[in-house]
N, C-alpha and C positions, 0 to 999 in steps of 0.2 A: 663768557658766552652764555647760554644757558634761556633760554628763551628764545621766542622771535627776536632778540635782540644782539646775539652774536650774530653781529654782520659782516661781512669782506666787502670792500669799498663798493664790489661790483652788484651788491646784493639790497643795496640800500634802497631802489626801488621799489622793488618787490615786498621786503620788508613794512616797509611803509603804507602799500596797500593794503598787508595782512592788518597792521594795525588797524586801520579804518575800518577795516571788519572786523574784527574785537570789540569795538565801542559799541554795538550792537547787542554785543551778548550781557545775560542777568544769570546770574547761579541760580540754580535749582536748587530745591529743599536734597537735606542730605537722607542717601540709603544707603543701609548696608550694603556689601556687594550690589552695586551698582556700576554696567557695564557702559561704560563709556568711548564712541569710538569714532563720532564726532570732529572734526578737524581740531576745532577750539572749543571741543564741549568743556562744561565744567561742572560743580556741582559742591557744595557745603559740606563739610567732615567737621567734627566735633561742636557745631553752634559756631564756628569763628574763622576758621581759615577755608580756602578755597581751592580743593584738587583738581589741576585743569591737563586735556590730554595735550594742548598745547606741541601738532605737528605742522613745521612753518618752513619746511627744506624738504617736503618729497612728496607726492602725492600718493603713494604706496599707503596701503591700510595701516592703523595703527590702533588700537584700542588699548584702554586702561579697565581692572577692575577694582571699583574704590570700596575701601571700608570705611567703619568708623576711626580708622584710626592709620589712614596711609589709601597708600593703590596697591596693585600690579601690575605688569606690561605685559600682557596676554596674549598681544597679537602687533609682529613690529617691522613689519615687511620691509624687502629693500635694502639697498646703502648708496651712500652719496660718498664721495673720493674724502679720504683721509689727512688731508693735505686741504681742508677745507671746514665750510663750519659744519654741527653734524645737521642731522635729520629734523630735530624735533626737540622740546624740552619739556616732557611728562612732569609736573612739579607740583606741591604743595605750596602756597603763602598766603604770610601774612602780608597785611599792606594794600597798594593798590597796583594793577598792574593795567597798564593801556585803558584806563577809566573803568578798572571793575576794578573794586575795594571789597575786601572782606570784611562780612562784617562786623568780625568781633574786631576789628582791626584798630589802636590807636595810632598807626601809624596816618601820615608822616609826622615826624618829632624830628625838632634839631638835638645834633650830637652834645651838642653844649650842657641841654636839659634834662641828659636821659642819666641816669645814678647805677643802675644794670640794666642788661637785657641777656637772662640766661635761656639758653636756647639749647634744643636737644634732636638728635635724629637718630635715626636706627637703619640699614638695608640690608637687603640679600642680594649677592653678586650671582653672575654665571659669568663663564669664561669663553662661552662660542658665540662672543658679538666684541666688537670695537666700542667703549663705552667709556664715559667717565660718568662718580658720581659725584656729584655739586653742590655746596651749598652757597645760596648767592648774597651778598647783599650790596644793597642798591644805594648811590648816594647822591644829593642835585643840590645845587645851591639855595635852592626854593621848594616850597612845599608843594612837588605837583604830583598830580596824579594819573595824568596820564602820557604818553609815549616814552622814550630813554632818556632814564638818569646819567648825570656828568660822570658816575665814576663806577663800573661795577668790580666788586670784591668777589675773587670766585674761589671757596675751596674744596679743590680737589681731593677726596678723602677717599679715590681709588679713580684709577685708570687703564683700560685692560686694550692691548692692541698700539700701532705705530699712527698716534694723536701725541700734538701737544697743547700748552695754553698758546694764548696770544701772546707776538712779542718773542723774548729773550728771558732767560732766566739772568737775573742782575744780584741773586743773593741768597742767602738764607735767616731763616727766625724760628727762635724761638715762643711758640706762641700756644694757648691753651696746653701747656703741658707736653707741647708735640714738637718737634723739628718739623720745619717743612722748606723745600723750596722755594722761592720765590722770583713770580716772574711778572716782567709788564709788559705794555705794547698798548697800542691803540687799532681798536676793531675797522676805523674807519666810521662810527659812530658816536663811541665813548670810549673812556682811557679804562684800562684793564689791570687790575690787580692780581694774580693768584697764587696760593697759597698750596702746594702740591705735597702731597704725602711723600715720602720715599716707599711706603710701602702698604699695605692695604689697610684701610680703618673700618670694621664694621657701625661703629657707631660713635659718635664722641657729644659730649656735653661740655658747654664751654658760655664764654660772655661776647653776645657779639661786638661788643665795645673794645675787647682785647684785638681782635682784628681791626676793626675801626681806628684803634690808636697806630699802630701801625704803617696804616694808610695815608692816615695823615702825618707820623714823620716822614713818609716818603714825597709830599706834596700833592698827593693826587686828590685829597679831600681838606676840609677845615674844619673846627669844631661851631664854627655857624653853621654848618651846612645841615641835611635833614636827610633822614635816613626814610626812604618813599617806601623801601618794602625787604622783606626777604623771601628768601625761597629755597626748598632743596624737592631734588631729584634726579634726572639721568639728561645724560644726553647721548645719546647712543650716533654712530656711525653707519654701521654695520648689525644688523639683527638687534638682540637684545631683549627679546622675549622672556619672561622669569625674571628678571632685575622685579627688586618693592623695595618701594620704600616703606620700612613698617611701621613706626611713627615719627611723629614732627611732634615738637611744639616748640612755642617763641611766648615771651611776653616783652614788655619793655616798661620798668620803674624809673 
């Protein structure tokens, strides 16, 4: 999920419009705390990646404040039925996403070419909202850069409230060091990977290629294919005010 691009079959119009409205936006120069609250605002954190407030399921307020080094969910009004996709996807990425590319960004790369890609996140939970938090990564047969990739990777490295992923849970892995569930399905867009903690991770540093292999012995990806972008942050249901994500970073050798 994790974007305007967790969609339910019924939602795929709607979705599709938001996107056209996205091709529109250009990031701003990055500020410190800088309040963002915008539908799709966004705005540059570290010279490279792009923190966007990214709310595409409610029309309820929703602001972000961003640092040099993350946001926070300040203001998060609302909820949309749980048994559905959530609200909105506050996120950092790298990559490109609905034709905005970040700029430090070398993505998209095929999986075949890439040697590592270590990648790090950090958050702070609260427990009075329906939330997961996500980290995504994106994957298509082609190097594109704008609207939904063929395959998205989502993990879940905390989830608070009666949410699940897409799909069925078909297994488990071991993977960066972590056990996790694993579940598929298809959003009625693109086919769905995720990767569920059993139980809450404040923060994990790992290779996104170790997920990436993964995915591909499951068939949902190939080692031609091209990784379009990543991303972590929230996806909240139900409130979620206080969620930060406190840092990102990705590269990929």
């Amino acid at each position: 999920m994790a974007s305007r691009k967790r969609l339910l079959a019924t939602a795929i119009p709607a979705a599709i419009g938001m996107a056209a409205a996205m091709l529109t936006l250009s990031p701003g120069t990055a500020q410190a705390d800088e309040l963002i609250c915008d539908q799709y605002g966004t705005t540059v954190i570290q010279g490279r990646y792009i923190a966007q407030n990214n709310r595409w399921g409610t029309n309820e307020q929703q602001c972000i404040n961003v640092t040099d080094s993350g946001f926070q969910l300040v203001q998060a009004d609302g909820s949309v039925p749980t048994n559905g996709a959530p609200k909105s996807y506050p996120s950092v990425f790298d990559g490109c996403h609905y034709g905005t590319c970040a700029p430090g960004t070398r993505l998209p790369l095929r999986v075949g070419e890439i040697n590592s890609a270590p990648s790090s996140v950090s958050y702070t939970y609260v427990d009075n909202a329906s939330y997961n938090a996500s980290y995504d990564i994106w994957l298509d047969p082609e190097p594109q850069t704008t609207g939904v990739s063929e395959t998205e990777i989502m993990i879940w490295l905390n989830r608070v409230g009666p949410i699940q992923p897409i799909g069925s849970q078909t297994g488990t892995a071991q993977v960066a060091g972590q056990q996790w569930e694993v579940w598929t399905g298809h959003n009625g867009g693109n086919d769905v990977i995720s990767f569920v903690a059993p139980s809450a991770l404040n923060s994990l540093q790992f290779d996104v290629l170790d997920f990436v292999d993964v995915t591909v012995a499951h068939g949902l990806a190939d080692p031609s294919w091209y990784i379009t972008s990543v991303q972590a942050g929230f996806e909240p249901w139900e409130n979620g005010a206080g969620l930060a994500l406190n840092s990102f970073s990705s590269s990929f050798n």
